[in-house]
Every structure is written in structure tokens, then in C-alpha cells.
C-alpha positions in Angstrom: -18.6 94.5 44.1 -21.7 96.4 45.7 -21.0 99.6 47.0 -22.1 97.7 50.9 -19.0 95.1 49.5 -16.9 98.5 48.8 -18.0 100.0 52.0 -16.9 97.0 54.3 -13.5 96.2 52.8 -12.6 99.5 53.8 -14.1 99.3 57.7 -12.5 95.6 58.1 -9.1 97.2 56.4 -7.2 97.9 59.7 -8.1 94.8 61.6 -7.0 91.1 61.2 -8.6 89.0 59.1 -9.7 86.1 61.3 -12.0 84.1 61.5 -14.1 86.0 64.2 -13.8 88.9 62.0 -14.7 87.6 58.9 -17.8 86.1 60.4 -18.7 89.8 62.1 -18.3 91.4 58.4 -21.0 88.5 56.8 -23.1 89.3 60.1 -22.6 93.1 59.0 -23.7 92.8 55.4 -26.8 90.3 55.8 -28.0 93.1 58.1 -27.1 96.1 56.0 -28.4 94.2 53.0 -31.2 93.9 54.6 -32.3 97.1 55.6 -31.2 98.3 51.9 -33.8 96.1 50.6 -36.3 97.1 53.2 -35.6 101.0 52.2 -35.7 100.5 48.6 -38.8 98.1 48.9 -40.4 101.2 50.4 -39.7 103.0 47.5 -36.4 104.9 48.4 -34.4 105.3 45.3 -31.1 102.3 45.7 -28.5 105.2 45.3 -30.3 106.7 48.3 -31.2 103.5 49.9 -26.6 103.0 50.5 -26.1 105.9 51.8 -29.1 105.9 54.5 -27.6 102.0 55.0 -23.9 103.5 55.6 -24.8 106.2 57.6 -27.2 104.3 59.9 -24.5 102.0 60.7 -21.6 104.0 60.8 -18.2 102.9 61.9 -17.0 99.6 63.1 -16.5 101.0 66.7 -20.2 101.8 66.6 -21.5 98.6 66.1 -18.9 96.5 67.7 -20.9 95.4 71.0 -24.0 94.3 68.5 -21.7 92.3 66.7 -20.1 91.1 69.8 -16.6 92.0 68.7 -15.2 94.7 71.3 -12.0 92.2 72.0 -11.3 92.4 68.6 -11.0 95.6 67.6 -8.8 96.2 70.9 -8.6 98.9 73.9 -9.7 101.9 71.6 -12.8 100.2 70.8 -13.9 98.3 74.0 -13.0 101.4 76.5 -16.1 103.1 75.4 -17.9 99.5 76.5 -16.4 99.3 79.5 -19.8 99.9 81.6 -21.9 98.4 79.0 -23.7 94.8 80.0 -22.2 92.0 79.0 -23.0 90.9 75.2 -25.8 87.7 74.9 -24.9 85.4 72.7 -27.2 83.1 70.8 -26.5 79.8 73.0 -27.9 81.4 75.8 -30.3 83.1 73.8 -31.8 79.9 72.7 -31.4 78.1 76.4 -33.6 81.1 77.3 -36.3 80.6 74.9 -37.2 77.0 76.0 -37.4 78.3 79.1 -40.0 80.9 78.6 -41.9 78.2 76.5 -42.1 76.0 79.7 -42.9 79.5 81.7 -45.8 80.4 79.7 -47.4 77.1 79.7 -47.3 77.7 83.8 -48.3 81.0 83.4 -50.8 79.4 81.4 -52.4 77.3 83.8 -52.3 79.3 87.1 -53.5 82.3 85.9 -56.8 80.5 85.0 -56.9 79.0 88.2 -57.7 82.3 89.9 -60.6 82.5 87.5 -61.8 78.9 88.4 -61.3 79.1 91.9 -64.5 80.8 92.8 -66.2 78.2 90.1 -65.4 75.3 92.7 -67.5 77.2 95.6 -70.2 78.0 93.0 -70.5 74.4 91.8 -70.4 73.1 95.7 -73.4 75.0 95.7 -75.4 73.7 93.0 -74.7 70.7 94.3 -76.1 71.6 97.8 -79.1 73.0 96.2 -80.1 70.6 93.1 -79.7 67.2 96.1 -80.5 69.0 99.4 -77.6 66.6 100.6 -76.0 69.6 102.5 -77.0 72.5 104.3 -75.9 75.9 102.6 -73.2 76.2 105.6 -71.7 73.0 104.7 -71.6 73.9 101.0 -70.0 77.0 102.2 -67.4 75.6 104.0 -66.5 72.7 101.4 -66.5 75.4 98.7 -64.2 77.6 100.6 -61.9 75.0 101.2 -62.1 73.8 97.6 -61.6 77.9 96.8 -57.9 78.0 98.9 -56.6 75.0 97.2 -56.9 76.2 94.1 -55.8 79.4 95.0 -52.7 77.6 96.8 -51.9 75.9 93.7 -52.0 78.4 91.3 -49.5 80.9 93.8 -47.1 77.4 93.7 -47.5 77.1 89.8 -46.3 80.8 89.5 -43.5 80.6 92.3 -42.3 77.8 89.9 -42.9 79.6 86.9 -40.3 82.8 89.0 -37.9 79.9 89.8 -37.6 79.0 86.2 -36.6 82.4 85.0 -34.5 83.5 87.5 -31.1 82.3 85.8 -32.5 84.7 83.3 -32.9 87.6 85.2 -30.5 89.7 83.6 -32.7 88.9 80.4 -35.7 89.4 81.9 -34.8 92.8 82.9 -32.6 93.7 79.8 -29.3 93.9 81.2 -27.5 92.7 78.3 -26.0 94.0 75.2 -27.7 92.8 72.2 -25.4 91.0 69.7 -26.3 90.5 66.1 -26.5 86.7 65.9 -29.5 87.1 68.7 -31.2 90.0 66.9 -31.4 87.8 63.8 -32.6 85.2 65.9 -35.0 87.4 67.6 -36.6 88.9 64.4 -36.8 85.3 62.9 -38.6 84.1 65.7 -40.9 87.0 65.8 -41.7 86.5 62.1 -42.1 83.0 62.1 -44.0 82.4 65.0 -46.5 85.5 66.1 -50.1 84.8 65.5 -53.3 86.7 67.0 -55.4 83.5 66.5 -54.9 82.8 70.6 -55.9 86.2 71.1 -59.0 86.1 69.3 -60.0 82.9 70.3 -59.9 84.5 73.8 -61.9 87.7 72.7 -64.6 85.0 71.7 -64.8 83.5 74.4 -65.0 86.2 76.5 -67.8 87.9 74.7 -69.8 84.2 74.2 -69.4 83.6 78.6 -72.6 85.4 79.3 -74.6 83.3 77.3 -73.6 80.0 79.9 -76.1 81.7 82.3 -78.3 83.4 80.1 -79.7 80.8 78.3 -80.3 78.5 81.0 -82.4 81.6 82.5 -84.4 82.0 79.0 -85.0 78.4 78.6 -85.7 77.0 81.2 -86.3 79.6 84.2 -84.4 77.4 86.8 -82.5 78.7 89.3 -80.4 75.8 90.5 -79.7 75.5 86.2 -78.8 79.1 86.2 -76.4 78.7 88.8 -74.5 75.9 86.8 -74.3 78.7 84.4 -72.4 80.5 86.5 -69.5 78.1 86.2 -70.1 77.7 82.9 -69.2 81.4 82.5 -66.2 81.1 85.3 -64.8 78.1 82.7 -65.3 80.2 79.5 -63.5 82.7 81.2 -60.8 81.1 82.3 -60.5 79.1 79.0 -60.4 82.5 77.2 -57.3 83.3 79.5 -55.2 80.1 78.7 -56.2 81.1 74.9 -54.9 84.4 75.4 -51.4 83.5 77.4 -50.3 80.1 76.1 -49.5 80.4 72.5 -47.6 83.7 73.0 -44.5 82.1 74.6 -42.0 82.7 71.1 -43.1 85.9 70.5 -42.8 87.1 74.4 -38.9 85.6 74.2 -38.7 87.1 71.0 -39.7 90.9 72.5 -37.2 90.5 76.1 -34.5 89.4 73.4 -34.8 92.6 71.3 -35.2 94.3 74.5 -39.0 95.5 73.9 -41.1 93.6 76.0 -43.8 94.3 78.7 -45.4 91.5 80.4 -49.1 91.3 79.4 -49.8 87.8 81.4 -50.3 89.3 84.9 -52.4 92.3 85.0 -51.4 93.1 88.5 -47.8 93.6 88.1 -47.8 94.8 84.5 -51.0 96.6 83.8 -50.6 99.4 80.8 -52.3 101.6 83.5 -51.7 102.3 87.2 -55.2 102.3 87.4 -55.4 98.8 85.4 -53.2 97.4 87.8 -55.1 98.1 91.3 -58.4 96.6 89.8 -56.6 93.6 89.3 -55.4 92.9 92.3 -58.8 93.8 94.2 -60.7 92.2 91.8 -61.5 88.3 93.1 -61.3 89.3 96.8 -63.2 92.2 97.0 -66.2 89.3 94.4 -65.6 86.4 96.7 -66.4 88.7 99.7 -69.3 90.6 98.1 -70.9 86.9 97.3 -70.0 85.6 101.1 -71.6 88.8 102.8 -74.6 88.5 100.4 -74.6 84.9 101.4 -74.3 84.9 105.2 -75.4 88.2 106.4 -78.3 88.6 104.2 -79.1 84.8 103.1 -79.0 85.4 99.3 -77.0 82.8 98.0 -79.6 81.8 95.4 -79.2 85.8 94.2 -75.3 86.1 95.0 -74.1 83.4 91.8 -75.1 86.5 89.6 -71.9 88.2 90.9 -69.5 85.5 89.3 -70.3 85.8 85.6 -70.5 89.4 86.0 -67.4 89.7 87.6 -65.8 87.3 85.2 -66.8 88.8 82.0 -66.0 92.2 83.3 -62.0 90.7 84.2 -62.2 89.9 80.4 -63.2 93.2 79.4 -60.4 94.8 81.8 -57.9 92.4 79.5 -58.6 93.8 76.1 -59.1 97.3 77.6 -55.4 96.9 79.2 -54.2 95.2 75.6 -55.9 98.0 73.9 -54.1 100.7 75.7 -51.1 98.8 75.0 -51.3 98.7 71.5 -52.2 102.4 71.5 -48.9 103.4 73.1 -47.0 101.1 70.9 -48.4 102.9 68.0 -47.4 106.3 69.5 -44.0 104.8 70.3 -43.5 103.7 66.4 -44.9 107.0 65.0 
């Protein structure tokens, strides 16, 4: 018998041995096992490595509401947890999981959109300007209706996206008490499934956007080409954004289940930075009325396209700046 074995016998002593409570005491030792091999693994010495294990986990009543067994150990135990959240248990847990798979996916798409939407007024315009079909006003006005329904679909993608969560709220927010079963869950899922290959896919295709517009400019020196560039950019962009959201849906569930998540999918609501987070939201309206005023009040639109690709690279750049400062305080928080 291991000295964890020795340890447990006499913490399960005074209770009943049912089944619940036999399950609770494997839960108990997988977990302490598992943080003994972790400490010896880092080269604490095994004699060490038990008593750092017993002392982190203490007594039974300490760990009762992780282990989701308050009831069981009876009034003394579950008066302390009284005003505690309910415990989550891993049915739920998992129902909540698909659910952010199919949020993300929305989160996904509509983000992009925001990107793309000025592409639509931009490409009405190369249109107008490679067929001399339509006067600029026209192209204006098409565009600008083609703008707003994109923009309308992307605001119903993400009021879907809120609908699906919000018999998860309590998730969402982290008003629960986290049980064992779901930590294991949680840290499975997180192990199994986290990747940065989305991420730097995204980074890549952030950094390669420019090029859309200037190699058209190098090669060729035409405008109306250049201007396609522009949504070439705008697509790049907004490609690079889906990269960056949509694979991230496990390890996202896997962070609000251990109760350590920040959202990183909406820059306006969730920026690292206060300052992050008003640049975000001024961002596209304060471009598309820049490249409207350029447009109309000073007839420019075959110099206004320029402020697109800028504008979408630079949204880009504002991403890894807020993901860096992220990472940065997670580092401080972990030292």
C-alpha cells in the first residue's frame, strides 16, 4: 500500500463506504497520483513529493465541493458550502462544450464579415471603374447597400451565437463550483486538443495581405488592378481571422471549464487593454467614413481604396498586439 493508499483509507475512515464515496476516493487518488508524479518528474525527491501531495490536498472537507460530495459527508461539511455555486458536473459539462464548438464556428464567420464588408463597396467599385457601366454615385450607393447587409448579417450571426450560450451563462461567467470529474475533463481536453497551427496560419496571412495590392502596383502600374488588390487584402484579412477563431473552440471550453478564460474573439468587448478595446470599436466606422469623405467631398475614390488594406492589415496587427499583451500577463500570472 502507497503511502497516498495509506493516507486515503484514513480520510474515507469515518464515512460510509458507498458507492458515491468509493468513486470520490479513486477520483482523489488519480489526481493526487498525479500531481506526485508531476512533482517528482520535476525532480522533487518521492519522500518529499507525498507530503507536498498530502498537504496540498488536505482534509476531505477541503476538497469536498471539487469532488462534488458535500451531501455525503453531511451538515458539518456542506455548511461551509452553503453560499458556494452549485457544483458542474460532467454531463453538462460536455452539453456545454458542443455548444461552444457550434459558437465558435459563428463567431467564426461573422467576425470576418465585418472585415469583408467594406470589400463589397470596394469591389462595386472596380467594377464601376474597369466597365464604365455605372457612375461612381451608383457604385456608391450599390456598394453601401451591399456594405449594411453584410454588416446586418454578421450582427444576426453573433445574436445567434449569444442565444446559444445563454443556457450556459452561469458557465460563461464562472458561477459554478468545479468538480473533479470536469477538471479531468477539462485538462484532457486542453491537452488533447490545443494547437497554435490556426494562429499562425492567421499571423501569415496577416503579414502576406499587403502584397494583394502591392504587386499588382509593381507589375503592372494599374489602378483599377490595384484596387482589386484592395479586396484581395480585405479577404486575406478576414481569412486570417477565421484562421485565428475557428479551431480554438475545445481549448476556449476547456479554459471557462477550469474557470480561466478571457474571450480573445471580440476585441471590443474583451480587449487585454482598455485602450485595445476603444480602437476596436472605432475602427471600421471611423475607415468606411474616412474613404466616403475622401470620396464625395473631395472626389478621390481612385486614391481612397489605399485606406482598406491599410486599415486591414493594421486590425491584424492590433490582434497579435492584444494576444501578445495577453500572453505577457499570463506569464506574470504563472510566475
Amino acid at each position: 500500500m502507497t503511502v497516498i493508499d495509506s493516507y486515503l483509507e484514513t480520510m474515507f475512515a469515518p464515512y460510509p463506504d458507498t458507492p458515491r464515496m468509493r468513486e470520490a476516493k479513486a477520483e482523489l487518488r488519480t489526481m493526487m497520483e498525479d500531481e506526485h508524479a508531476a512533482l517528482t518528474a520535476s525532480g522533487v525527491p518521492e519522500t518529499a513529493a507525498y507530503g507536498q501531495v498530502i498537504a496540498q490536498f488536505g482534509s476531505l472537507e477541503e476538497v469536498a465541493a471539487e469532488l462534488g460530495i458535500q451531501r455525503e459527508l453531511g451538515d458539518e461539511a456542506s455548511t461551509p458550502a452553503e453560499n458556494a455555486p452549485p457544483p458542474l458536473d460532467r454531463e453538462r459539462a460536455e452539453a456545454y462544450v458542443r455548444k461552444v464548438k457550434d459558437k465558435q464556428i459563428l463567431t467564426a464567420v461573422s467576425t470576418p464579415l465585418f472585415v469583408l464588408a467594406p470589400a463589397a463597396l470596394v469591389f462595386i467599385l472596380w467594377i464601376s471603374q474597369s466597365t464604365r457601366a455605372l457612375t461612381d454615385e451608383i457604385a456608391v450607393g450599390i456598394g453601401l447597400a451591399a456594405l449594411l447587409v453584410i454588416v446586418v448579417i454578421g450582427v444576426l450571426l453573433g445574436m445567434r451565437r449569444d442565444a446559444l450560450m445563454r443556457p450556459f451563462a452561469d458557465i460563461e461567467s464562472g458561477e459554478f463550483t468545479l468538480t473533479a470529474p470536469v477538471r479531468r475533463h477539462a485538462e484532457q481536453l486542453w491537452d488533447t486538443q490545443r494547437t497554435g497551427a490556426g494562429k499562425g496560419a492567421a499571423v501569415a496571412l496577416f503579414i502576406l495581405s499587403p502584397l494583394a495590392v502591392i504587386l499588382p502596383a509593381l507589375l503592372s502600374g494599374d489602378g483599377n488592378l490595384t484596387l482589386l488588390g484592395t479586396v484581395g487584402t480585405l479577404l486575406l484579412v478576414a481569412i486570417g481571422l477565421f484562421c485565428w477563431i475557428a479551431p480554438n473552440a475545445t481549448e476556449r471550453a476547456a479554459e471557462h471549464l477550469l474557470q480561466e478564460h478571457e474571450d480573445q474573439d471580440d476585441l471590443i468587448s474583451s480587449g487585454t487593454h482598455p485602450v485595445v478595446r476603444v480602437i476596436a470599436a472605432v475602427w471600421w466606422p471611423i475607415t468606411v467614413a474616412a474613404f466616403l469623405l475622401w470620396g464625395l467631398a473631395f472626389d478621390g475614390w481612385h486614391q481612397a481604396w489605399v485606406l482598406f488594406p491599410i486599415a486591414g492589415v493594421l486590425y491584424g496587427a492590433l490582434w497579435a498586439v492584444n494576444g501578445a499583451l495577453r500572453t505577457a500577463d499570463d506569464t506574470a500570472r504563472r510566475a
